[in-house]
C-alpha positions as CSV (number, residue, x, y, z in Angstrom):
1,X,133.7,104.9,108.8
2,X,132.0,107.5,111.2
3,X,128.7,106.2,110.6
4,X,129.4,102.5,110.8
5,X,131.6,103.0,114.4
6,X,128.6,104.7,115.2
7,X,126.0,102.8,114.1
8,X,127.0,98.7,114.2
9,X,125.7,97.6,117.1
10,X,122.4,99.4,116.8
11,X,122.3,98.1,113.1
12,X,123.1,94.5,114.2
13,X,120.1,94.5,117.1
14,X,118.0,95.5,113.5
15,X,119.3,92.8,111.2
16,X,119.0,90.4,114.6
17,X,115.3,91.2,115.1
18,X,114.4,91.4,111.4
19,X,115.8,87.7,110.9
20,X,114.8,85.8,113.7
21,X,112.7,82.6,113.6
22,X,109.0,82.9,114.3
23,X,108.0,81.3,117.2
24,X,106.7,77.6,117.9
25,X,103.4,78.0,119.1
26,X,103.2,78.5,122.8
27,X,106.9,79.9,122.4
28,X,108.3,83.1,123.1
29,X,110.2,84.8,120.4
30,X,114.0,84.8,120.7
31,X,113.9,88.6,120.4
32,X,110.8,89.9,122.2
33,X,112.3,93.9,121.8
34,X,114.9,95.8,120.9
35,X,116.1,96.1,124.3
36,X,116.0,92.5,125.2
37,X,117.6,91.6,122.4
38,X,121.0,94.1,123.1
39,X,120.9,92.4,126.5
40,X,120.9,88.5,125.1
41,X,123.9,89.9,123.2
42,X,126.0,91.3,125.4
43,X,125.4,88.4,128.6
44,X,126.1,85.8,125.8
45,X,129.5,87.2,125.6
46,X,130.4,88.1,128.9
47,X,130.5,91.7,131.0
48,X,133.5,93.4,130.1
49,X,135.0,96.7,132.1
50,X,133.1,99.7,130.9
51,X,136.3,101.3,129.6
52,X,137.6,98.0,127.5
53,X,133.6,97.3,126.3
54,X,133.9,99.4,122.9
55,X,137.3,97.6,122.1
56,X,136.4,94.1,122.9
57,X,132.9,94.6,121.0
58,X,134.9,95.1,117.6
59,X,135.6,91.6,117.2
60,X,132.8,90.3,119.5
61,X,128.9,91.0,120.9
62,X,127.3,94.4,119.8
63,X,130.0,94.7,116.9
64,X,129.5,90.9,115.0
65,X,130.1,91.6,111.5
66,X,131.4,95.0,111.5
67,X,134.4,94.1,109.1
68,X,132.3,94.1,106.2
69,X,130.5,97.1,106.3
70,X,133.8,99.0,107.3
71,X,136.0,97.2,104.8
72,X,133.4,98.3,101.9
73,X,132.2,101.4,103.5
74,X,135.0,103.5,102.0
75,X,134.6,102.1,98.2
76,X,130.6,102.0,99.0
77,X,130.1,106.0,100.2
78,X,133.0,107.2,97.4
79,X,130.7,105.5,94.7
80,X,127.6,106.9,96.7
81,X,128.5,110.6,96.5
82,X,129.9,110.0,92.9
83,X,126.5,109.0,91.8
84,X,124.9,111.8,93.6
85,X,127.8,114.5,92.0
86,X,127.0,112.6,88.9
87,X,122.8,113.1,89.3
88,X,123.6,116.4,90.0
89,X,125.2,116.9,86.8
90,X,122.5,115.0,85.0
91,X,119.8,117.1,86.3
92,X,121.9,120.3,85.4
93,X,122.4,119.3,81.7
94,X,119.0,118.2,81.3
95,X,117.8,121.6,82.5
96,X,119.7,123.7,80.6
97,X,121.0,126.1,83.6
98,X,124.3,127.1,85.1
99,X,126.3,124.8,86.5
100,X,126.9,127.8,89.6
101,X,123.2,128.1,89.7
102,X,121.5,126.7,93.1
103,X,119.4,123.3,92.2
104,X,116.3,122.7,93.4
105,X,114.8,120.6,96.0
106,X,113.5,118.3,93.0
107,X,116.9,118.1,91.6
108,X,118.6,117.3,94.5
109,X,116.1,114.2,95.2
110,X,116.6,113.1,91.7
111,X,120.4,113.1,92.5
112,X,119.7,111.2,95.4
113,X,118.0,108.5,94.2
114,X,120.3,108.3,91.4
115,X,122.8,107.7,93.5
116,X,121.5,104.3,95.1
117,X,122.1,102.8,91.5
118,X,125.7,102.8,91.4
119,X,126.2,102.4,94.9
120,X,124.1,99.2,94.8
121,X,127.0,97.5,93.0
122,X,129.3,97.5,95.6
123,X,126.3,97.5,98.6
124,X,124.9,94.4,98.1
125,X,127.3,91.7,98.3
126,X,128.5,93.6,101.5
127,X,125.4,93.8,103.1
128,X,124.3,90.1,102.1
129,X,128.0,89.2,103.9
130,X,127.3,91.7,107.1
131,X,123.8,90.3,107.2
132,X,125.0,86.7,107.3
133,X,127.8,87.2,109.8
134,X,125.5,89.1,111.7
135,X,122.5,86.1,111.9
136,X,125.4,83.6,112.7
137,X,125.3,83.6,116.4
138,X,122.1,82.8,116.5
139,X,122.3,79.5,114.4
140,X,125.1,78.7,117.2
141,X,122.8,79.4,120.4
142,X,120.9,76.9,118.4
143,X,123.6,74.1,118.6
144,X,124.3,74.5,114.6
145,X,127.8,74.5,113.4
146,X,129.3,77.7,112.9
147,X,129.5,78.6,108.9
148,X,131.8,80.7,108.2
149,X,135.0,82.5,110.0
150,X,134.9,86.0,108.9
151,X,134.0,88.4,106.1
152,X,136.5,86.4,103.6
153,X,135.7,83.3,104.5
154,X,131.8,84.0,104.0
155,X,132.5,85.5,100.3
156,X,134.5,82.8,99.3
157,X,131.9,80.0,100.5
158,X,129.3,82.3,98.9
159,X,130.7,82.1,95.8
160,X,131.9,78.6,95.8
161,X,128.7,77.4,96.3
162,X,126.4,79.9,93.9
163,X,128.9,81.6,91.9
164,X,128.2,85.5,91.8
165,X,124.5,85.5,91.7
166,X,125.2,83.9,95.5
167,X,127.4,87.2,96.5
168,X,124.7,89.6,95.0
169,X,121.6,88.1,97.0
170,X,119.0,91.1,97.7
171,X,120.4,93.5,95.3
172,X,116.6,93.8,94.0
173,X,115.5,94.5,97.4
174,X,118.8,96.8,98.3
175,X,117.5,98.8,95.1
176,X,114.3,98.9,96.7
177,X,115.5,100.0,99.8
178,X,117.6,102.8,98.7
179,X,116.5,104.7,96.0
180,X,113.5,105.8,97.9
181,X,115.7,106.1,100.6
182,X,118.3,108.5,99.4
183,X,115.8,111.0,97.7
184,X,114.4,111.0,101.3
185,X,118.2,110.9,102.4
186,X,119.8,113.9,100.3
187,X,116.7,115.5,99.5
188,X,116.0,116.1,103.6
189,X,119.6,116.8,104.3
190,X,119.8,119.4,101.6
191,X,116.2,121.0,103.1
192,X,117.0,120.8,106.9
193,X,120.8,122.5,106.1
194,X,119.1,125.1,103.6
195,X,116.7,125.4,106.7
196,X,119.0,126.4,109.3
197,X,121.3,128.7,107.3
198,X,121.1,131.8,108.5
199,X,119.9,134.4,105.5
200,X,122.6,135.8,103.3
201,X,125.1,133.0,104.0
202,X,125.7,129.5,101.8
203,X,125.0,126.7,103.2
204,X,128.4,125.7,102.6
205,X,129.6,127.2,105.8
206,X,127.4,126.1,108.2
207,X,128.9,125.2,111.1
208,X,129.4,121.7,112.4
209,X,126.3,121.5,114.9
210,X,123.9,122.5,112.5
211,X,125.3,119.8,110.1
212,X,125.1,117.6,112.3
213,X,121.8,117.9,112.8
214,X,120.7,118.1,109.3
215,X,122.8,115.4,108.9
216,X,120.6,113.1,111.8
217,X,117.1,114.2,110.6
218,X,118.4,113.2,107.3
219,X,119.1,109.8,108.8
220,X,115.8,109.2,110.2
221,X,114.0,110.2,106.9
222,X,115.6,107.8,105.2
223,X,114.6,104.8,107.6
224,X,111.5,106.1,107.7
225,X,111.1,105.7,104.3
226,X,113.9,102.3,103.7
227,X,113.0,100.2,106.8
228,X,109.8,97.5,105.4
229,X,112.0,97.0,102.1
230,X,115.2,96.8,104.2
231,X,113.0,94.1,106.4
232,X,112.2,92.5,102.7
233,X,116.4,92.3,102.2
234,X,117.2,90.9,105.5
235,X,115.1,87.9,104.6
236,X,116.0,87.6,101.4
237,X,119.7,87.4,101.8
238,X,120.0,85.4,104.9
239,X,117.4,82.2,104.0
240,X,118.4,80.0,102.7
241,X,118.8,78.8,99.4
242,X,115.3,78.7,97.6
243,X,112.7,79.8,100.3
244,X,111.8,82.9,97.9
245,X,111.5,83.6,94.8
246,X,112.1,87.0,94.5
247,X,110.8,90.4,96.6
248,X,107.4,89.7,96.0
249,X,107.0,86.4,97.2
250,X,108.8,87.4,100.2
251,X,106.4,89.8,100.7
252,X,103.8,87.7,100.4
253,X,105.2,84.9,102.5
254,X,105.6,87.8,105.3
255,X,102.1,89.2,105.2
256,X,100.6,85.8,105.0
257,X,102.8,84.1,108.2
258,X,103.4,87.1,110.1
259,X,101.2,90.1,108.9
260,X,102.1,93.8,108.3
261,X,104.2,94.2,111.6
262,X,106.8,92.2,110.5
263,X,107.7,95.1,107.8
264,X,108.7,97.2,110.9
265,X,110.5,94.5,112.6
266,X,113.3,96.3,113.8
267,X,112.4,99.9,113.3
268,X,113.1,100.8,116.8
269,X,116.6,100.2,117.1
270,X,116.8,102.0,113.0
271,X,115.4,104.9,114.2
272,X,117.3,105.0,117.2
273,X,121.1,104.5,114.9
274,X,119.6,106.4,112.5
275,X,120.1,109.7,113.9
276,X,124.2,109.8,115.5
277,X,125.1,107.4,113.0
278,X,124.1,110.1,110.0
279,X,124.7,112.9,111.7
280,X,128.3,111.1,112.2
281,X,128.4,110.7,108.5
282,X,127.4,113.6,107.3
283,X,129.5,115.6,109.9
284,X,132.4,113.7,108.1
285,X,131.3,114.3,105.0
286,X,131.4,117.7,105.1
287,X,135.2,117.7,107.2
288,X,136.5,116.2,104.5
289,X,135.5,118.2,102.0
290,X,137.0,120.9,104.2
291,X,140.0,119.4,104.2
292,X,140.5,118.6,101.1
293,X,139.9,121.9,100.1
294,X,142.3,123.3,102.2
295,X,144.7,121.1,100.7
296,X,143.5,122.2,97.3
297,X,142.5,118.5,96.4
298,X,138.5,119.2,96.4
């Protein structure tokens, strides 16, 4: 929940960007940067007292189709650290050493990426609903009639009208995206901590700057790395029904009608989340397990 508070509306300018129409020739873009496209979206819905703006955006503006990712963001991180536990464990066996014994930066990016395969399952239908909620707004500036009223609403139409395949859109590409991803994701958290921990102390009990830190850098590796197959996704799982085939004929539909720049459609605004939104995460992350400990639960 930290990181999606954190990083929805910067993660909604993304999708925004990523998704919008090319241009009519002699037309400007809808989006022409990051920064002119946050503005669009917060004069189409009014200017709001600075004190009310963060609570108003949760239903509306900068914070469109934050229900799904927070809904599933609990049941999507708790399978996401299960599968990197359960990577770790692999890697262990398969090596023969101590479970106490330190892992190695290789094992830890093998866990990583490991981890994007059971976290995929519950991911992608909540990305391909965040992605469509998100795009909505724009169909409307566009005079077309509004699809669907919410997150529930969206699944059920979803599924009404393509069964489960429908719901699971993009789960190719979300693979894509995050398997990569994560080994850059854990794998650079795990250095950067391992990095900053002063010698002779774990890097268990490093204190909640330096986390968060590691925790931010870790972030921005990962988009580094995710954002032109997270560009891939967007398409994929808001067009509409039959434009491509599959990721590689969205890939080639991009390069042929748009050219390599449209794989980094959007990058500004990732790199930009990428950092407090992680940090965030990470920061909670490791509170928790704090607290659970202290509770003798973890």
């Amino acid at each position: 929940m930290c990181l999606v508070a954190t990083g929805h509306p910067l993660d909604l300018i993304k999708v925004n960007m990523q998704t919008q129409e090319k241009p009519k020739p002699g037309q400007p873009p809808m989006y022409t940067n990051a920064v002119d496209c946050a503005r669009k979206m917060v004069a189409k819905d009014g200017v709001r007292p600075l004190l009310l703006l963060v609570v108003i955006r949760l239903v509306r503006g900068l914070y469109r189709g934050m229900s799904a990712p927070l809904v599933g963001v609990t049941p999507i991180f708790a399978v996401c650290f299960w599968g990197y536990d359960m990577g770790k464990l692999i890697a262990i066996k398969a090596s023969g050493q101590s479970p106490t014994a330190p892992l190695s930066m290789g094992q830890i990016m093998f866990a990583g990426g490991f981890s994007a395969i059971p976290a995929t399952v519950v991911m992608a239908p909540g990305e391909r609903i965040k992605c469509l909620l998100q795009i909505q707004a724009q169909a409307v500036e566009r005079g077309e009639p509004k699809l669907y009223d919410g997150m529930v609403d969206c699944a059920k139409k979803l599924y009404r009208t393509g069964g489960i395949s429908s719901i699971y859109r993009g789960w190719e590409a979300t693979l894509l995206r995050d398997v990569p991803g994560s080994v850059g994701y854990f794998g650079g958290f795990e250095a950067i901590k391992r990095g900053l921990t002063p010698k002779g102390q774990d890097p268990a009990d490093l204190n909640a700057f330096r986390v968060f830190v590691a925790g931010g850098f870790a972030g921005i590796l990962n988009w580094v790395i995710a954002i032109p197959p997270d560009v891939l996704k967007s398409r994929i799982q808001t067009a509409p029904e039959g434009t491509y085939r599959g990721i590689r004929h969205c890939f080639q539909v991009l390069m042929k009608e748009e050219g390599p720049s449209a794989l980094f459609r959007g990058v500004g605004p990732a790199m930009v989340r990428a950092f407090p939104a992680n940090a965030a995460c990470f920061l909670g992350v490791e509170f928790s397990k704090k607290f659970l400990g202290y509770c003798g639960l973890y």
